[in-house]
N, C-alpha and C positions, 0 to 999 in steps of 0.2 A: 874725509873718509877714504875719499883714493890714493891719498899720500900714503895711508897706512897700507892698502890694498897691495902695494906695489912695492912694499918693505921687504926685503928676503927673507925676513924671519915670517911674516905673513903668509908669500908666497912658497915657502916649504911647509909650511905648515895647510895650506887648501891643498898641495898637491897632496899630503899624506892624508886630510881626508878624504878629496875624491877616489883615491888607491884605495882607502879600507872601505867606502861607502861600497864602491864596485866589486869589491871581495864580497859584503853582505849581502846585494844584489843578487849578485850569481850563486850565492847560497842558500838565500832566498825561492830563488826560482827554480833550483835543484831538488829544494822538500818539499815545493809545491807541485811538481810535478811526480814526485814519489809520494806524494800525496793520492792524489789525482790515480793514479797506477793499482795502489793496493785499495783505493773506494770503489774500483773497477770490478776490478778482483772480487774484493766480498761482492759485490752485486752478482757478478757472474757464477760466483760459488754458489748464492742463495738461490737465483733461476736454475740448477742444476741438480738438486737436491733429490733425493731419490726418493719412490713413493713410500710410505710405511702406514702399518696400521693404526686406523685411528685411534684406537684405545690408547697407543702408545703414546699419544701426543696429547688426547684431551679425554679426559672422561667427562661426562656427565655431570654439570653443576660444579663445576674446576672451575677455573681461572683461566683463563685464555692465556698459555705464554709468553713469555717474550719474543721468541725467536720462532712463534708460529707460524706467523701472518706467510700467506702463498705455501707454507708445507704441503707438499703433495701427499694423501691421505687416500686408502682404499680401502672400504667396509661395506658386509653384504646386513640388505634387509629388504624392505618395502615401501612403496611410496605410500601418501593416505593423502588422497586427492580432496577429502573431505578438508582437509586443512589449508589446502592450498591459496596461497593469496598473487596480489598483483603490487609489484612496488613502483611507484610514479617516478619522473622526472631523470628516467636515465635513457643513454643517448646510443644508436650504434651504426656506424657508419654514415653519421652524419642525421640520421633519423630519431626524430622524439619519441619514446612509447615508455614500457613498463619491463621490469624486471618478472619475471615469472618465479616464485618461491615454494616449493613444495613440500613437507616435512616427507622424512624419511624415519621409518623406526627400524633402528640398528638390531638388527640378530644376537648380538653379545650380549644388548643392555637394556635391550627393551624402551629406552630413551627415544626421541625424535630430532634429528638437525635437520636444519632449515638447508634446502637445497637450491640453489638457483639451477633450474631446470635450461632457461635461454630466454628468449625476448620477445616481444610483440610489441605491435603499433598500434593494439585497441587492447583491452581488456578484453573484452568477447571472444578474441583470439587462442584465450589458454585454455585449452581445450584438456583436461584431467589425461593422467599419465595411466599406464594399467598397474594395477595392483599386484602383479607377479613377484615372485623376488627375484633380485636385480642387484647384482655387486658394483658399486658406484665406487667411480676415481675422481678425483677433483683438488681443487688447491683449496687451502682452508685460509679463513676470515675472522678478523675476529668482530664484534656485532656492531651494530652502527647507532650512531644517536637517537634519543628517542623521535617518536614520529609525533607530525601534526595530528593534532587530535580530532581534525573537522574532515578526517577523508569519507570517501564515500566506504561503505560495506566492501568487505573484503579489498579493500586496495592499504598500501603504507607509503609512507612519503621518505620512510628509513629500512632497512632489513634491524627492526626496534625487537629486541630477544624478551624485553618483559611483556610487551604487546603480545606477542607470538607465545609466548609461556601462556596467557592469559585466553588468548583463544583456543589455544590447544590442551593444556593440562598436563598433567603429568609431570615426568623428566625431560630436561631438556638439556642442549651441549649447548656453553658459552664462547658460541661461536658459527659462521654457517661455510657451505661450501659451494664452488661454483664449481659442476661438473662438466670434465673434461670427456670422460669415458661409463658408458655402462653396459653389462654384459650380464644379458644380454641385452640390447639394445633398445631401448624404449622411446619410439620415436612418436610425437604427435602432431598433429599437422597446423600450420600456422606458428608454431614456436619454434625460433629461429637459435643458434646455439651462441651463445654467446661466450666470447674468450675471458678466461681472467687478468687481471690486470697486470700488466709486466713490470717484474724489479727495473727502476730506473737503467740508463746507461750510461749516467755518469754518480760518482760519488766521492767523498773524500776522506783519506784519514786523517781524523783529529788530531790526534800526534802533531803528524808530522807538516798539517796546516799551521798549527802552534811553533810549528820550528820557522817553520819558513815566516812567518810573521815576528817573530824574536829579531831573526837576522834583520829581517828591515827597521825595525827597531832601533838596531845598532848601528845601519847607516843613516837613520835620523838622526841618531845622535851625535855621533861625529862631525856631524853640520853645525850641531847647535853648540858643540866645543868651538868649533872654527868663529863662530859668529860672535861666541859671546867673546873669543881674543881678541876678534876686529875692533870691535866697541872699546875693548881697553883699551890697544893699542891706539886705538883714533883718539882718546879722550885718556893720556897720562894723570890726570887729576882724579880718576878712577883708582890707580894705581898706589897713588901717591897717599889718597886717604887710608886704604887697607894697609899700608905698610906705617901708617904715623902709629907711635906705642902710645898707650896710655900715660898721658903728662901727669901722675900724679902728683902730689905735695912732697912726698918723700923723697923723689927721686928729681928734682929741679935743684941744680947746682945752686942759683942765686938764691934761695931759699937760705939755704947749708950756709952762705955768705953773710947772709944779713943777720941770721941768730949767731956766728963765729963772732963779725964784729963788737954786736951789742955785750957780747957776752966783756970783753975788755973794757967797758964803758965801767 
């Protein structure tokens, strides 16, 4: 095998593929990082997004959109602290408590979305919001899985929108909001505010991760040209079988011979 290795037909032939293997490489790693550039980008587009009215985005027993999830959303109405529950097992600044959840019913629709008001570390702590009207800003969500069914009265294990339809009644948005801002201010004591969840800060375009995985593609395989010559090259009886024709009956000289002779007999 290193006989053949060391062949100049061999060795012009590795050096052409490590030449195109390193072209695909650094082409490679050119879409992957324009990749990586415009995943940034839409991330940083999505965190920037301006507020608009809610109606605009989700009515009422809609569909939660695509392109919702974190849309900053402003709509006046009222809280109904009657509704209000406590959601388990979320975390903030390294402490275990509950989500605080309180329906809002919208001015336009007479409907109620769930609001995460902010946090506590007991239950006991969410102490009911006033009932004034109040024009609330927050990023919207769309609803979470359903919840454990064994929680205790008023608490959820999910922000669960058929649970919440169920207790509340009525109309409901498929979907809840974590507020940012309300005005006027509705402040209660012991609930802490809590931020909503930030668009990642890295991301990627599928494109052009596709591109950039093509090209390494193609300096795989310019190897596996190189390798699969070495094997011939090492082992001529490789060669030698692909290029033998088919012997048939027809085409064998001494055949054509031996029926010419008989034929004078």
């Amino acid at each position: 095998m290193f006989r053949a290795v060391v062949r100049p037909r061999m060795l012009g032939l590795l050096t052409l593929a490590v030449l195109f293997a390193l072209g695909c490489v650094v082409a490679g790693l050119w879409q992957w990082g324009v990749a990586q550039d415009r995943g940034s980008k839409s991330m940083s587009d999505d965190s920037a997004r301006p507020v608009v009215a809610l109606d605009s985005v989700l009515k009422p027993q809609q569909q939660f959109p695509d392109n919702g999830s974190l849309q900053p959303v402003r709509f006046k109405g009222h809280y109904e602290p009657s509704g209000q529950v406590v959601v388990s097992g979320r975390l903030l600044h390294g402490v275990h408590g509950y989500w605080v959840v309180t329906p809002v019913v919208v001015d336009s629709t007479g409907a109620r979305i769930p609001v995460v008001r902010g946090f506590v570390a007991k239950p006991a702590q969410a102490t009911a919001p006033s009932t004034k009207p109040v024009t609330v800003t927050g990023d919207l969500a769309p609803g979470e899985a359903p919840s454990a069914s064994n929680s205790p009265a008023g608490q959820l294990t999910t922000v669960d929108l058929a649970a919440l339809l169920t207790k509340w009644g009525g109309n409901i948005y498929n979907g809840f909001v974590f507020v940012t801002a309300e005005q006027p201010p509705v402040h209660t004591a012991g609930v802490q505010a809590f931020p909503p969840p930030q668009p990642g800060n890295g991301g990627l375009s599928l494109v052009n991760a596709g591109y950039a995985l093509q090209w390494w593609s193609f300096a795989a395989f310019a190897f596996f040209i190189y390798f699969r010559e070495l094997r011939r090259e090492a082992h001529p009886e490789l060669r030698a079988g692909e290029a033998t024709p088919d012997n048939r009956a027809g085409d064998n000289p001494a055949i054509h011979n031996d029926e010419t002779e008989g034929s004078h007999v």
